[in-house]
C-alpha positions as CSV (number, residue, x, y, z in Angstrom):
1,X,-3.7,-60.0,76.7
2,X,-7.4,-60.4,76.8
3,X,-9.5,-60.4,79.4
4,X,-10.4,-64.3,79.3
5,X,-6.7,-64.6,80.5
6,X,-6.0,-61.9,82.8
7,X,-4.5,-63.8,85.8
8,X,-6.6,-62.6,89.0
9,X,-3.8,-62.8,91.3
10,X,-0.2,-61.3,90.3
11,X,2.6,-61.7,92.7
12,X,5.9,-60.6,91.3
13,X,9.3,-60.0,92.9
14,X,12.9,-59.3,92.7
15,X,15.8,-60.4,94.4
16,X,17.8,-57.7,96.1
17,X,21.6,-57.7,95.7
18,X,23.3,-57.5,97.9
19,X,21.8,-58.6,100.8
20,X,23.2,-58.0,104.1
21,X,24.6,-61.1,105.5
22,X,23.7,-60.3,109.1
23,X,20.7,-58.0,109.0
24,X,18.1,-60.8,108.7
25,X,19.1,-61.7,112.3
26,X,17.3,-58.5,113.8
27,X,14.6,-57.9,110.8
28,X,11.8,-59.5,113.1
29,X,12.7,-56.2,115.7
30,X,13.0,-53.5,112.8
31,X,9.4,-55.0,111.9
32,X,7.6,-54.7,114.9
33,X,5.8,-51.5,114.0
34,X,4.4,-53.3,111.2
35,X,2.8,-56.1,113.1
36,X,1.5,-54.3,115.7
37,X,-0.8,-52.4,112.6
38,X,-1.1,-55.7,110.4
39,X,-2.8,-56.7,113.8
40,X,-5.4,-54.1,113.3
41,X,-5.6,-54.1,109.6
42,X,-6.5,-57.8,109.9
43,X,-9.1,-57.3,112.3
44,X,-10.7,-55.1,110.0
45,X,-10.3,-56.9,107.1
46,X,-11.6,-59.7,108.6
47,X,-14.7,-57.9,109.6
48,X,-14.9,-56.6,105.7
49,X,-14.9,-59.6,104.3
50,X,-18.3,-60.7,106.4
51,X,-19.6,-57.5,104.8
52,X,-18.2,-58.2,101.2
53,X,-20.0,-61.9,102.0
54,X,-23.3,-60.5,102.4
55,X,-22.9,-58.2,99.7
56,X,-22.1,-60.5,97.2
57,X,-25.2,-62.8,98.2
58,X,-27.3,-60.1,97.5
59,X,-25.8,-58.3,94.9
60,X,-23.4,-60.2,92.8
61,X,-20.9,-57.8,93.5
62,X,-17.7,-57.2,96.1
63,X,-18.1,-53.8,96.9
64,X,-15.0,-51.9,95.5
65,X,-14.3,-49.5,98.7
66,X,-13.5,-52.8,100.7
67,X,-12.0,-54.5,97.9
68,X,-9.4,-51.9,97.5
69,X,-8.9,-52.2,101.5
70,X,-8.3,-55.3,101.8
71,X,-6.4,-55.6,98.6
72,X,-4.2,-53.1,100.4
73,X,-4.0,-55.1,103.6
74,X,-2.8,-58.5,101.4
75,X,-0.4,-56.2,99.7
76,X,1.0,-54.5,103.3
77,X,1.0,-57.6,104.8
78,X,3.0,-59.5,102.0
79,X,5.8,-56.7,101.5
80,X,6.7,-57.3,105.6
81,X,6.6,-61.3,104.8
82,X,8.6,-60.7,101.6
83,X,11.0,-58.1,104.0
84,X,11.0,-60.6,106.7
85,X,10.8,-64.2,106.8
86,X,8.4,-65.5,104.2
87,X,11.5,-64.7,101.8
88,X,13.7,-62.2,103.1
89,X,14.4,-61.3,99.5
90,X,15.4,-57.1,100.5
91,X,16.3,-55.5,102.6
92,X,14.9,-52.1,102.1
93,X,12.0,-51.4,104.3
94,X,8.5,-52.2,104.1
95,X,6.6,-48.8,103.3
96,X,3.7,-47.9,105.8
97,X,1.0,-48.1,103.1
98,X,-2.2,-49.9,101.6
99,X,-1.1,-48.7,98.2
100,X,0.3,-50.4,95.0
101,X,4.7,-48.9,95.6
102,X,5.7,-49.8,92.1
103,X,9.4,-49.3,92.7
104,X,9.2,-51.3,95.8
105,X,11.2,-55.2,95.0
106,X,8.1,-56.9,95.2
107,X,4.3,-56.0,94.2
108,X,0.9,-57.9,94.7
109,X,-2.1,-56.8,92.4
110,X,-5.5,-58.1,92.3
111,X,-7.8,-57.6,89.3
112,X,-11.3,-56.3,90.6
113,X,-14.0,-58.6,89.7
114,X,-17.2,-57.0,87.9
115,X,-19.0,-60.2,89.1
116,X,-19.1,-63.0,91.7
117,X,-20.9,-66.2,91.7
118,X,-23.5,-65.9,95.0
119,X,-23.1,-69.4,95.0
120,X,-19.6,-69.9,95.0
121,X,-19.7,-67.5,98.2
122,X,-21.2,-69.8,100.1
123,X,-19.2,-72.3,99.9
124,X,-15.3,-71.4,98.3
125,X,-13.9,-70.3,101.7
126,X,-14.7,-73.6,103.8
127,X,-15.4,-76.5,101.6
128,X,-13.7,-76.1,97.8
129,X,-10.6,-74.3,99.6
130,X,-9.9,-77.2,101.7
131,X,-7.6,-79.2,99.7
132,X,-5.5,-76.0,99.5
133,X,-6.0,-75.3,103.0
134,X,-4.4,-78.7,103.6
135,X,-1.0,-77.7,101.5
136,X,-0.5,-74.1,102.6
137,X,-0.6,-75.9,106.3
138,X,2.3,-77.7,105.2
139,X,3.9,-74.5,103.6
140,X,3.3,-72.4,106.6
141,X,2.4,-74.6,109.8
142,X,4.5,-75.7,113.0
143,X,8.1,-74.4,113.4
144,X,11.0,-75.0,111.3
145,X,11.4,-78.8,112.5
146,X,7.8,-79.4,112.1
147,X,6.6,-78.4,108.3
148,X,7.4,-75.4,107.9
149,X,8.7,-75.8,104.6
150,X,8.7,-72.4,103.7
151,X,10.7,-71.3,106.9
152,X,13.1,-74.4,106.4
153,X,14.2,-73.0,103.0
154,X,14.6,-69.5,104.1
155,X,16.5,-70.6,106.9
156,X,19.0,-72.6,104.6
157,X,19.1,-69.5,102.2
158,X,20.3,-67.1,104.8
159,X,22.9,-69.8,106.1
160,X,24.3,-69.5,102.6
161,X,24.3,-65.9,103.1
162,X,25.7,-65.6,106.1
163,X,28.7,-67.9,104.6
164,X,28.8,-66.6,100.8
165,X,27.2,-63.1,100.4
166,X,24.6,-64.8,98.3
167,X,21.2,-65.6,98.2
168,X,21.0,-69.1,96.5
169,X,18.7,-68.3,93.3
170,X,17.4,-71.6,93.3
171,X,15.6,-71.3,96.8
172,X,14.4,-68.1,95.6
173,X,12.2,-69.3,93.1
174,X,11.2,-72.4,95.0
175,X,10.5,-69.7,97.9
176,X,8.7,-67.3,95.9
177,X,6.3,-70.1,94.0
178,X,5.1,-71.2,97.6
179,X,4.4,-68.0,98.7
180,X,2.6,-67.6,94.8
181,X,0.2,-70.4,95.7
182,X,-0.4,-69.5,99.3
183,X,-1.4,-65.7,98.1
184,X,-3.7,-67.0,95.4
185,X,-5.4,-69.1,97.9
186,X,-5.9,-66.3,100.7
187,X,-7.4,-64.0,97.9
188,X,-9.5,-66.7,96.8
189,X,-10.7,-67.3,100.4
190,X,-11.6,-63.9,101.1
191,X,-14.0,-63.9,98.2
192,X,-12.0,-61.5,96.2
193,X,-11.9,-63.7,93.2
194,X,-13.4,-66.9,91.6
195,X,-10.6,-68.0,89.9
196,X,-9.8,-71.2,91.3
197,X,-6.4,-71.8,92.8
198,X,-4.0,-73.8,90.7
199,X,-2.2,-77.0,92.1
200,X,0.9,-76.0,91.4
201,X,4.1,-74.3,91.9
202,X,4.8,-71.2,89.8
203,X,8.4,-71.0,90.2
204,X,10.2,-67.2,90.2
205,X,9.9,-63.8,90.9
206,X,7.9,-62.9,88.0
207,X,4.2,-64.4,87.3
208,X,4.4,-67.5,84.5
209,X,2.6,-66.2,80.9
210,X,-0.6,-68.3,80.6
């Protein structure tokens, strides 16, 4: 593949089997330890990214130290989600680590950008994100009866499970090409890339061949 079409953001997974019916019930308990540090490793990240900001105005350039960090905290973060309810597609637990677990059912990698647009800095994260701001709302906002549409198909998939043994594969991909666009969108916020988000859904665990 050459580099004009390296994808920016890659965000593949696989669907444990089997699942345990029941264990989904207590995962937001068994995960606790992992928000409590996500709490932390977002504070700093978002603290990073103001420096990455400046240093893009100035040089061109995201400064690969806090690239690598936050890469790490998108990646940490999205294993508990995947673990917990932004999929619940495994149950083995979320390592305590910024790095790349290959063997782990789902991995997120970012391709380091040589160059930014200074530009495109100032204005990406508010006002061209917006229109994607507005959807990922609807993917993630309110509760299950208010939009959450992401935590409405989750919830029906682990109804099934609790019923069948099964993970429906259908919500599976639906689930997994939400949480695709809404991770291409956060990395494109936080300045890590100028690739412009798609509109549209990329369906399954593994990342469509462009």
């Amino acid at each position: 593949m050459s580099s004009a079409t390296v994808q920016a953001v890659r965000l593949e997974a696989v669907l444990d089997a089997p699942l345990s019916r029941w264990l989904w019930l207590v995962k937001w308990l068994l995960a606790i330890p992992h928000y409590v540090i996500l709490v932390f490793l977002w504070l700093a990240f978002l603290v990073l990214t103001v420096v990455a900001f400046f240093a893009i105005l100035f040089t061109g350039r995201y400064p690969r130290a806090i690239f690598d960090f936050n890469v790490g905290v998108l990646r940490w973060n999205w294993r508990v989600a995947y673990y917990s309810y932004s999929a619940l597609g495994t149950d083995r637990y979320p390592p305590f680590t910024l790095a790349d677990v290959p063997d782990y059912p789902t991995r997120l990698t970012v391709a380091y950008p040589e160059q930014l647009s200074r530009g495109l800095a100032l204005v990406k994260w508010w006002l061209l994100a917006i229109p994607h701001y507005l959807v990922v709302g609807f993917f993630l906002g309110g509760t299950w009866s208010s939009g959450n549409l992401i935590g409405v198909l989750v919830l029906i998939a682990v109804i099934a499970l609790a019923f069948t043994g099964e993970y429906p594969g259908g919500i599976f991909e639906f689930v997994m090409g939400l949480n695709r666009w809404v991770v291409r969108v956060a990395v494109y916020a936080a300045l890590m890339s100028d690739e412009y988000p798609p509109f549209r859904l990329d369906l399954g665990g593994a990342e469509p061949q462009r």
